[in-house]
C-alpha positions as a printed Julia matrix, in Angstrom:
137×3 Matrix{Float64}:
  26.93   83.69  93.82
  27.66   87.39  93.92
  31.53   86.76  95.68
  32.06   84.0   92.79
  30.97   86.4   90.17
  33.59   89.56  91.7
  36.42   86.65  92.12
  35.65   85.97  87.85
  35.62   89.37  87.17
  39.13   89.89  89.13
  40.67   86.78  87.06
  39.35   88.31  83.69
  41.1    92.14  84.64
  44.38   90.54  86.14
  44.37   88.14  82.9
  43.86   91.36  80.2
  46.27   93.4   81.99
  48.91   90.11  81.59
  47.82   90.05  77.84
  48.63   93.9   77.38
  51.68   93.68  79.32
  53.66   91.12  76.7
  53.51   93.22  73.86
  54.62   96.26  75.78
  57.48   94.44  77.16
  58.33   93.17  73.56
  58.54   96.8   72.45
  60.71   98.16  75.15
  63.24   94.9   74.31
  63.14   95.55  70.54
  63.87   99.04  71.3
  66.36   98.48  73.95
  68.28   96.03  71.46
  68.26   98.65  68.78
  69.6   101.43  70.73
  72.57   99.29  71.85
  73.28   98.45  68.15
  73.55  102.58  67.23
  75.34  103.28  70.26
  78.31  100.87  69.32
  78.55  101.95  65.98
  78.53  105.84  67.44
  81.67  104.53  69.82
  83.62  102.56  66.68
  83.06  105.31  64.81
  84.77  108.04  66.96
  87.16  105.28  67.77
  87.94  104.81  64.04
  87.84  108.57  62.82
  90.13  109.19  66.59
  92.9   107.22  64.83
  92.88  108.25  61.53
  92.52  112.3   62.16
  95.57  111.61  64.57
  98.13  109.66  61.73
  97.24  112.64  59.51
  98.08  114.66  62.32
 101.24  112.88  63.35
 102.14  113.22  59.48
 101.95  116.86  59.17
 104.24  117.48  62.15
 107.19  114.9   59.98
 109.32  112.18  60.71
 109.6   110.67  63.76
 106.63  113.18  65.57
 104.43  111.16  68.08
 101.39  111.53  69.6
  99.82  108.82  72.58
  96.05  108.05  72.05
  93.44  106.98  74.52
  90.59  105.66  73.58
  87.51  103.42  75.14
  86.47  100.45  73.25
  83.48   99.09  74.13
  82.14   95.52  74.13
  81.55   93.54  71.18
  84.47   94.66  68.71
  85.58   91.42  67.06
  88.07   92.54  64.82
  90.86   95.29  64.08
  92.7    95.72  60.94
  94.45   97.93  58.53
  94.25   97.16  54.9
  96.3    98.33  52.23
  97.94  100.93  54.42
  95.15  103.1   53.69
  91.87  101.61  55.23
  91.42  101.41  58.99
  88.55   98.42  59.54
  86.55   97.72  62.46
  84.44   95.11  62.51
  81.63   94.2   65.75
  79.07   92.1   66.33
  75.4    93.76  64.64
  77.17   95.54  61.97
  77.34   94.25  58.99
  80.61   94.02  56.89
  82.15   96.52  59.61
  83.38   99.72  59.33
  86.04  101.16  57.2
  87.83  104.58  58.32
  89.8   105.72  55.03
  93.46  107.7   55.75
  94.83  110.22  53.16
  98.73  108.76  54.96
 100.09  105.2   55.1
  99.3   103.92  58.11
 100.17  100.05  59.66
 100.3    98.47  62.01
  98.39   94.57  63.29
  96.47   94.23  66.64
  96.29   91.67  68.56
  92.55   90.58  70.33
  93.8    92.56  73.56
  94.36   95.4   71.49
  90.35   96.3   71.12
  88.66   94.27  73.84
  86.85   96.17  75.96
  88.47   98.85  78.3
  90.67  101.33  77.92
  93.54  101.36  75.94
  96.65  103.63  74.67
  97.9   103.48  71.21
 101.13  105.3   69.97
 101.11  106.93  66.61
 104.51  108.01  65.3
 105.3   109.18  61.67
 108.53  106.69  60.07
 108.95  109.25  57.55
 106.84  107.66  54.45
 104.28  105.45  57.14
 102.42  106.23  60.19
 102.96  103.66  62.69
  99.62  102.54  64.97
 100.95  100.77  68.1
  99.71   99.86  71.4
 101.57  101.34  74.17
């Protein structure tokens, strides 16, 4: 009776100690999911505000000045665009509506889906005179 009893008991431990573990784990996944989100947004954003401090740059030193960029882009980036020559816009998966990186110059310039997939890429930004072009090298 007494080695059934200490065999119970063992079950009843090893089954708490399961029960405690799940919500622990849960925690440590939430958290782990959230810090990947704010880490990507940290990258686009230096990625974002790398390009646009460089065409105002590239503007100040006049036509036909060019500086060579390299930048890391991480994974998860689904979209790269320039709207009304003005508004650099990044968009990746967990961010809602993207970001939008706002340059005091005209700046084009379109990007293909090789152009911000992850790795490392080059991007050449030369001053036309009147625009600041944003191309990958």
């Amino acid at each position: 009776m007494k080695r059934s009893q200490v065999s119970l008991e063992y079950l009843i431990v090893l089954a708490v100690s399961f029960l405690m573990l799940i919500p622990g784990l849960y925690l440590v996944m939430n958290y782990a999911r959230s810090s990947s989100g704010e880490i990507l947004g940290y990258q686009i954003s230096q990625i974002g505000v790398s390009i646009v401090d460089t065409a105002q740059t590239v503007d100040g030193y006049g036509k036909d000045a060019m500086i060579v960029l390299e930048l890391e882009f991480p994974k998860g980036i689904r979209n790269m665009t320039i709207a009304n020559n003005t508004y650099l816009m990044i968009d990746a998966q967990g961010i809602a509506g993207g970001q939008f990186f706002r340059s005091l110059v005209n700046i084009t310039g379109t990007f293909t889906n090789d152009d911000f997939s992850a790795g490392r890429k080059k991007f050449r930004v030369e001053s036309k005179g009147d625009y600041i072009s944003i191309t990958r090298v």
